[in-house]
N, C-alpha and C positions, 0 to 999 in steps of 0.2 A: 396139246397142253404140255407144257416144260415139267417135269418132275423137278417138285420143292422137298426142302424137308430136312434132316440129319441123312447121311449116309453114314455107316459105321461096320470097319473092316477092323482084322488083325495084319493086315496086309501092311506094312511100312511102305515099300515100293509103292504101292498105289495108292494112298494116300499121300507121297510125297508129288508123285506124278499130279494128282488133284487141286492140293493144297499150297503148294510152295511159292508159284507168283503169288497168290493171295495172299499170304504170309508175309511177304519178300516188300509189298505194299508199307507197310508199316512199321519197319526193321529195329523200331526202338519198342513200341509196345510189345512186338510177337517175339521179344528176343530169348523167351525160352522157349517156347513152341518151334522158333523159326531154327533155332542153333540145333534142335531134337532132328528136327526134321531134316533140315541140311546134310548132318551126319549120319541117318541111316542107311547109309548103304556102305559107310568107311568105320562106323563104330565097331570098336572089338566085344561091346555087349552080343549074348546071344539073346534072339527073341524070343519070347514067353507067350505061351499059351491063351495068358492072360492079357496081351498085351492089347488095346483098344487106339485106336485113329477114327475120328470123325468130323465132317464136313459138312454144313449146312447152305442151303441153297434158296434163296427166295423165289416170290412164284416168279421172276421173269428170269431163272435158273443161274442168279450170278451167286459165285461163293460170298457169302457175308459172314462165315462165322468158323473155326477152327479149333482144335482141344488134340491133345498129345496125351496117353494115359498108359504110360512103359510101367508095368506090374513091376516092385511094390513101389512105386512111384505116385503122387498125385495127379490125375488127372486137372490138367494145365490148360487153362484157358486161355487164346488170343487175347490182346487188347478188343477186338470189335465182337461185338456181343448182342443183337438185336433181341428185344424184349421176347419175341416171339421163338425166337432161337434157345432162349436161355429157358422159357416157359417148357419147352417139346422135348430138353434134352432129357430132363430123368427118366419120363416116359417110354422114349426112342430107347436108350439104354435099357429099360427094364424089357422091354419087348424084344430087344435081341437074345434075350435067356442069360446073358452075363450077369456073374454075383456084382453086387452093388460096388464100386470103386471105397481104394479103402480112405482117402479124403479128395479135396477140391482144393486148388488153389487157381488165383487169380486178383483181378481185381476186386479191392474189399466188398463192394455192394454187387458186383453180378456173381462173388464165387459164395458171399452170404445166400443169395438168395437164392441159390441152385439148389446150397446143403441145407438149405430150411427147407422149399419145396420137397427133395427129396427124403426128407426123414419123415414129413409126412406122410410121406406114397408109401414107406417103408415103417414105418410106426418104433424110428433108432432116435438117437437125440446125436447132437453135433456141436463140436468147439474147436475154440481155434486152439490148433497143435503149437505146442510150446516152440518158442525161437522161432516161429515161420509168420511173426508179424513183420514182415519187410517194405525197404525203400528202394524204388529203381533209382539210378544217379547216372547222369550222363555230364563225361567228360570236357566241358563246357568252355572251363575259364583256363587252360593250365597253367598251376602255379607251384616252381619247381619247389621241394622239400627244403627249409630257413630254420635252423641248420641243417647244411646234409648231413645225412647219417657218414658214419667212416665204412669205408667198401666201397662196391660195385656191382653190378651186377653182369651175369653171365648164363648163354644160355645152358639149359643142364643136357650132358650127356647119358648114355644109356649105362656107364661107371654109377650117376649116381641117382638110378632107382631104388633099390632097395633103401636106400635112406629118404628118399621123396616118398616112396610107398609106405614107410611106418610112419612119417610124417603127415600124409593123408587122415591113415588110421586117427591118429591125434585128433587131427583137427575136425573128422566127422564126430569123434566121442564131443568131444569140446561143444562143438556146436548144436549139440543133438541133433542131427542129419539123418535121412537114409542115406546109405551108402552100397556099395560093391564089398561081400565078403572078402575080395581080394581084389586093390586098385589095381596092384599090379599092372594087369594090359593095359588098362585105360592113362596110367604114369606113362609107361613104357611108349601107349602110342603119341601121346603126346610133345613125348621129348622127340622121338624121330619125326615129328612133324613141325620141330622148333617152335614151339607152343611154351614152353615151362622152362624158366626161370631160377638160378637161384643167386642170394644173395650173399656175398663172402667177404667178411671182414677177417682182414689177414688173410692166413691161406683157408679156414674152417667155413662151412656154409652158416647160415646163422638165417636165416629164413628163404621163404618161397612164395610163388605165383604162379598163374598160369592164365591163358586166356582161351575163348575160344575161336574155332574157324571161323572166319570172314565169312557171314550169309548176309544176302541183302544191304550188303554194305556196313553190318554191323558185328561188332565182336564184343564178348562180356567178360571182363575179368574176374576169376574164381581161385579159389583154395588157398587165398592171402594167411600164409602161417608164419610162424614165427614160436621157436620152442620157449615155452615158458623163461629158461635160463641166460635165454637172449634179448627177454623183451626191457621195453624202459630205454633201447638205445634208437628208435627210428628207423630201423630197420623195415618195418612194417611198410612207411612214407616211402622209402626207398626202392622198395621190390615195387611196389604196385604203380611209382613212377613211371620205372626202366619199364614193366609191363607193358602198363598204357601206352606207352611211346615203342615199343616194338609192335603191339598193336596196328597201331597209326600205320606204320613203315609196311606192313603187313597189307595194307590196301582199307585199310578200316576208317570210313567216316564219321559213325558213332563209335563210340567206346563207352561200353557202359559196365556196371556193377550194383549187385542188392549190398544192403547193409538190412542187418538186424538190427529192429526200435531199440530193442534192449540194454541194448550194447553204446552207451554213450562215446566208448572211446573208439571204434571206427568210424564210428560218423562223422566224429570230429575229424577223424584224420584224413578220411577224404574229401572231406568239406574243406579241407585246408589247402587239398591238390588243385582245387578247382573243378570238384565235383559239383552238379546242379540237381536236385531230385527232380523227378519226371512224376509217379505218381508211387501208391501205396499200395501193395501185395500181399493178399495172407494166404495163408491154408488152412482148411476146416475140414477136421476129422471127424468121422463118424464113430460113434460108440453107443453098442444097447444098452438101455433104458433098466 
């Protein structure tokens, strides 16, 4: 008989070893589970105690199901999600002796029905965490920025961290994100991996992007800032342009990015690049009763 069922390590390495063609299957829905995984063995994060990877197997032992869960992070669900897989996980989780994860994100109705199962099991209540109602959008139609913004863009060098890294800061306060008490390395490695972006009108920077590694053929644009005293001018249009299209150049078939529901005015502005939505993403916190 094939062993079915969740398997559930702190092991990155061997979950990635496990998980990754599975993954790698689907490169526009697993694209954050898939970009987590790809980078564990080159992230400058260190691992946590806390950290969970697991991998589900149906009875004739093929992987159908995958969740990424880096403390204090959400436990991240793949796109593919079998009823029965989604049904086992709290359970499985609760049975390894791990405190309960501190939300779930995913797709809206498998990452609902995990944190309502699980607050059951657990007798906590659960909502969705503010700003984590998101749209995946894949780079579809491209349609360059009318007007362009005035500048260019340029990749950033390791001169100009410390201004990317408090610019980070910002934009995770901004957005209510978890973050890195210090992006620092994760700036740092990015730029020596020509990854990050910034935008300079005249000679002054005036915003940023960044994207991620090429896994499975796909990459996802993140950390589209722009300092308050800059905006209003397209700037925004512009970076995530140059972005997208360094991406591409990068070896990237999809090119994708979330946008927050909330937030009227990214949507529109990527919807303007020729962005297409894919489907809807939330995350749902747990909190006692």
């Amino acid at each position: 008989m094939t062993d079915h069922g969740w398997t559930l390590t702190g092991d990155g390495g061997a979950f990635a070893d496990a998980a990754l063609a599975f993954l790698s299957r689907d490169p526009v829905g697993n694209t954050s589970t898939l970009a987590i995984t790809a980078g564990l063995r080159t992230s400058p994060r260190e691992p946590m105690e806390q950290d969970c990877y697991g991998w589900w197997r149906d009875e004739d032992g093929r992987i159908r199901a995958a969740f990424t869960a880096q403390y204090p992070y959400a436990l991240t669900l793949g796109a593919e999600l079998p009823e029965q897989a989604a049904a086992e996980l709290p359970a499985a989780w609760q049975a390894s002796g791990r405190a309960r994860p501190l939300s779930v994100s995913g797709g809206v109705k498998a990452a609902e029905g995990i944190a309502s199962h699980w607050s059951r099991l657990l007798g906590c209540d659960y909502r969705i965490r503010a700003h984590h109602e998101m749209r995946l959008f894949t780079f579809a139609e491209p349609t360059a920025p009318e007007p362009a913004p005035v500048g260019h863009a340029r990749l950033a060098t390791l001169a100009d961290v410390a201004l990317l890294t408090a610019w980070e800061l910002e934009f995770l306060r901004e957005c209510g994100l978890n973050g890195p008490r210090d992006p620092e390395p994760y700036v740092s490695s990015r730029v020596r991996d020509g990854r990050q972006l910034l935008w300079i009108s005249g000679e002054e920077p005036v915003g940023c992007a960044n994207f991620t590694g090429v896994a499975g053929g796909s990459s996802r644009i993140t950390g589209v800032y722009t300092p308050p005293e800059h905006r209003r001018h397209g700037y925004a249009a512009g970076i995530t342009w140059a972005a997208s299209h360094e991406a591409l150049e990068r070896g990237a078939a999809h090119v994708l990015l979330y946008t927050d529901l909330s937030n009227p005015t990214s949507n529109a502005v990527y919807q303007r690049l020729g962005y297409r939505p894919v489907r809807d993403v939330t995350e749902y916190e747990f909190v006692d009763e």
